[in-house]
Every structure is written in structure tokens, then in C-alpha cells.
N, C-alpha and C positions, 0 to 999 in steps of 0.2 A: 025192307033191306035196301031198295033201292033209294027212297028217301034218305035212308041214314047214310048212304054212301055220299048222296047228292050233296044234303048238308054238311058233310066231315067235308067235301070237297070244297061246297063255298067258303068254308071256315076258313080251310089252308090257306085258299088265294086270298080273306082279304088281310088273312095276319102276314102272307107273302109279302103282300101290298102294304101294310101298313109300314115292313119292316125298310123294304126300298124307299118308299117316301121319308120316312126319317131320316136313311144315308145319306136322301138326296140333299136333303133339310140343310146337315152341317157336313160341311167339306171336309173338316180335320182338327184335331184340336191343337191348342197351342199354352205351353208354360209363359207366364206373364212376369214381369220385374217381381210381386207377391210370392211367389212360386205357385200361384195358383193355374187350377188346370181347365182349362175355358174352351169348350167346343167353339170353331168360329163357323158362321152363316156360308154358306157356301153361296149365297149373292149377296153382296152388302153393296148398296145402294145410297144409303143414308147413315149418314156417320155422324157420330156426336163427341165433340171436343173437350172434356174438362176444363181445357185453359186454352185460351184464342191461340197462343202463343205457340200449342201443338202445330198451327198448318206449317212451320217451317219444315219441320221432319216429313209431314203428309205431304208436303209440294217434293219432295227429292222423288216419291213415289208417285206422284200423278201427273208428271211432265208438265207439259200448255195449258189444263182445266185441271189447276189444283183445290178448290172452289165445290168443284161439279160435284161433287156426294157430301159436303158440310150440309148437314138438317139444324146444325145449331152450334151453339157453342160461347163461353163465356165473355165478359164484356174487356178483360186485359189485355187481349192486344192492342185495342182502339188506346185505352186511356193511361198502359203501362208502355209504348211502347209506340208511339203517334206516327215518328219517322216512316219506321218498318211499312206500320198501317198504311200512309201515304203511299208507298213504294206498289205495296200491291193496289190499291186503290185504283193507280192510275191507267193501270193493266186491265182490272176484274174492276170496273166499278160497280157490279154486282155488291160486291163486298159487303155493304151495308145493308143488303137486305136482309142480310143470316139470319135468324132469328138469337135473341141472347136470354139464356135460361138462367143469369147472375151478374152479378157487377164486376167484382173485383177479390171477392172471397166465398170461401165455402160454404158459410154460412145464407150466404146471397140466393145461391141456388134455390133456384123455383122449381121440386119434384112437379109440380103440377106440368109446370109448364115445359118437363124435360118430356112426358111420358104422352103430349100431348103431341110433340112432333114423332110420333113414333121411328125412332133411330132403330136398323140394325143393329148396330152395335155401337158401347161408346167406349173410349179411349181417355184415361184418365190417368195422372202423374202418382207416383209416390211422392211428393212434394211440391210445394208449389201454394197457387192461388184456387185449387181447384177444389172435388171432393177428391179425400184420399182413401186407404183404403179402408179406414171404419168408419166411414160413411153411412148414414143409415140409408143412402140413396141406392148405394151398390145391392143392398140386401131391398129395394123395392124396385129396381129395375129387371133384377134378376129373376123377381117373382112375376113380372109381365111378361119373361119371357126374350129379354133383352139383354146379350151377353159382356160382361164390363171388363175390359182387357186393361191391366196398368203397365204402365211402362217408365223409364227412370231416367231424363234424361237432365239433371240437376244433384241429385245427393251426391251421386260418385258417377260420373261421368266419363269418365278413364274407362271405367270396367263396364257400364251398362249400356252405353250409348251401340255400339256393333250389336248387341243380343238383343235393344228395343228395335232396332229397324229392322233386323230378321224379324221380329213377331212382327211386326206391322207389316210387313212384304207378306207375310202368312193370312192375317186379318184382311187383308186389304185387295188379295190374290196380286200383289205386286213383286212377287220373290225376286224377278229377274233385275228390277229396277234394284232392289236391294242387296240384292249380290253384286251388283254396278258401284254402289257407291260405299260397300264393303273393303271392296279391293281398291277404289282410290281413295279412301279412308287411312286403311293400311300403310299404302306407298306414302301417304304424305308422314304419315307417322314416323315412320321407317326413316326418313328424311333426318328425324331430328334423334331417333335413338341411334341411328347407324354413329352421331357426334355425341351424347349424351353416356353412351356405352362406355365410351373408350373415356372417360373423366372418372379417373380413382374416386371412388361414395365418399370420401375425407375431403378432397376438395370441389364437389358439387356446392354450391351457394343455395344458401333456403331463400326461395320467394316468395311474398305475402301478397293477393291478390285481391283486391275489393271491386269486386261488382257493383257497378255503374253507382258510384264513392259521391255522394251529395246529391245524386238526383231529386230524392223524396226526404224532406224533414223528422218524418217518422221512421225510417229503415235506410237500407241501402247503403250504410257509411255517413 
């Protein structure tokens, strides 16, 4: 009897145990631009980019060493976007050593080469040069064990951009940095609807905007 007490009792402690180290595992989950519903790592340490062009959003959240947790990430910021690249370049000349897991499209992407820098988590656009979300990458990442958060800051922009940097404030354990540039997000907004409001919808003026209009022969305008 006393054996079977012994045993019932190692058993509790280590399914106890098993159950605490899992809580400890993921800190809390988080709804993604997808609507999907993604436990995030409660240390993330190494972070993987879908498109180079993500670290502007990740630098609002990593103040001085916006750099210091990139494990990787794709080759369009260097080659869609040179300026920007220079700018940080001259800061972080780290910069070039990222490792880059594609070129310039989704199709580029090296699964090999994504799973081999083992990223805690990666952060991926609903749009864009990246993978998106039927990716067959997301569905092999995930099976490593590697949680894939999307975020939206290109389709609709208006409406997504406040609710991706809350998840990435959540992702990234950066909330309060996120909550910082929530509220002067806001107030700058404010700025233009506090004048925008007060214009009868009949004579508001339609504006057509093209993104960066001649840049590339292929796209762009």
C-alpha cells in the first residue's frame, strides 16, 4: 500500500510539474491580424522577420538595440528600400550580418534556412514580399514548434496598424512601449480628424495615392 501511495504521489508531482513548466513555457496567447489564436513564448529572444521592412514597427518597441533579438529575416529592406537601410546601417552596422532566409519574395524563402536559425517566434505580414498566411512555411514552422504571428500593416492600415503593435507589444513582452506609441498615434490622428470631422462627406475631395509612383519598372506606378 505503501508503494502505491509512493507512486500515486510521484505521479502527481511530476504531472504537477509537467503542468507548471508548460505555463511557464508560454506567457499568454494573442489574436493575430488572421484571427488566429497563437500562444506567445514567454522569452523570445530571437525573432524572425517575414520582410526586412517589419524592423520599423519592431524598432518603436526595442528603443537603442532594435537589431538585438533579429535571428533573421528577408533580403527587402537592403534592396527595396537602400535609403532607410543606410540610415540604420550607420547606427547598427551590425545590420549586415542578419542572416537572410529570401530575396525579395515569398517564393525565395529558404524553409531550410528559416528552421535552421532557430527563431522563437516569427512575425509575418498579411501582405506584402513575405510568406503570407497560406504559406506552407507557417504550417512547417509550427510543426517545429515555432509560433507564427501575422500582423497587417499594408492592406488596410487605418484600421490595423493600432491592433498590430498591441500584438507585437504582447509578442515581444514590449506592451508599455506599445501603449506609448498608441497614445501618440492617436493624438496625431486626432490632429487631423478634429479638421477632417467638421467638412460636410459632400465636400470632402477623393485623393488617389501611389506608392513610391516610378520607382521599379515592374510595379510601383
Amino acid at each position: 500500500m505503501k508503494l502505491v501511495s509512493v507512486a500515486k504521489g510521484l505521479t502527481m508531482s511530476l504531472a504537477a510539474g509537467a503542468v507548471l513548466m508548460s505555463s511557464a513555457a508560454w506567457a499568454e496567447t494573442v489574436v493575430d491580424a488572421a484571427g488566429r489564436t497563437v500562444e506567445v513564448p514567454e522569452k523570445v529572444e530571437r525573432i524572425l522577420l517575414g520582410e526586412g521592412r517589419m524592423i520599423h514597427a519592431v524598432a518603436l518597441l526595442e528603443g537603442d538595440k532594435p537589431l538585438a533579438r533579429i535571428a533573421g529575416w528577408q533580403g527587402d529592406f537592403r534592396k527595396l528600400d537602400p535609403q532607410s537601410y543606410a540610415v540604420y546601417k550607420a547606427k547598427f552596422p551590425e545590420i549586415d550580418k542578419i542572416p537572410l532566409i529570401g530575396n525579395t519574395t515569398e517564393d525565395s524563402v529558404s524553409a531550410e534556412k528559416v528552421l535552421t536559425l532557430n527563431p522563437d517566434v516569427a512575425i509575418f505580414g498579411l501582405a506584402g514580399h513575405g510568406p503570407g498566411k497560406n504559406s506552407e512555411l507557417v504550417g512547417q514552422l509550427e510543426k517545429a514548434g515555432i509560433p507564427v504571428v501575422f500582423v497587417d500593416f499594408r492592406n488596410e492600415p487605418l484600421k490595423n496598424t493600432l491592433p498590430g503593435m498591441r500584438v507585437l507589444g504582447k509578442v515581444l513582452h514590449r506592451e508599455e512601449k506599445a501603449k506609448a506609441f498608441e497614445d501618440f498615434y492617436q493624438k496625431q490622428m486626432k490632429l487631423v480628424t478634429d479638421v477632417t470631422d467638421k467638412i460636410p462627406e459632400d465636400k470632402k475631395p477623393t485623393v488617389f495615392i501611389d506608392l513610391r509612383a516610378g520607382s521599379f519598372p515592374d510595379c510601383c506606378g
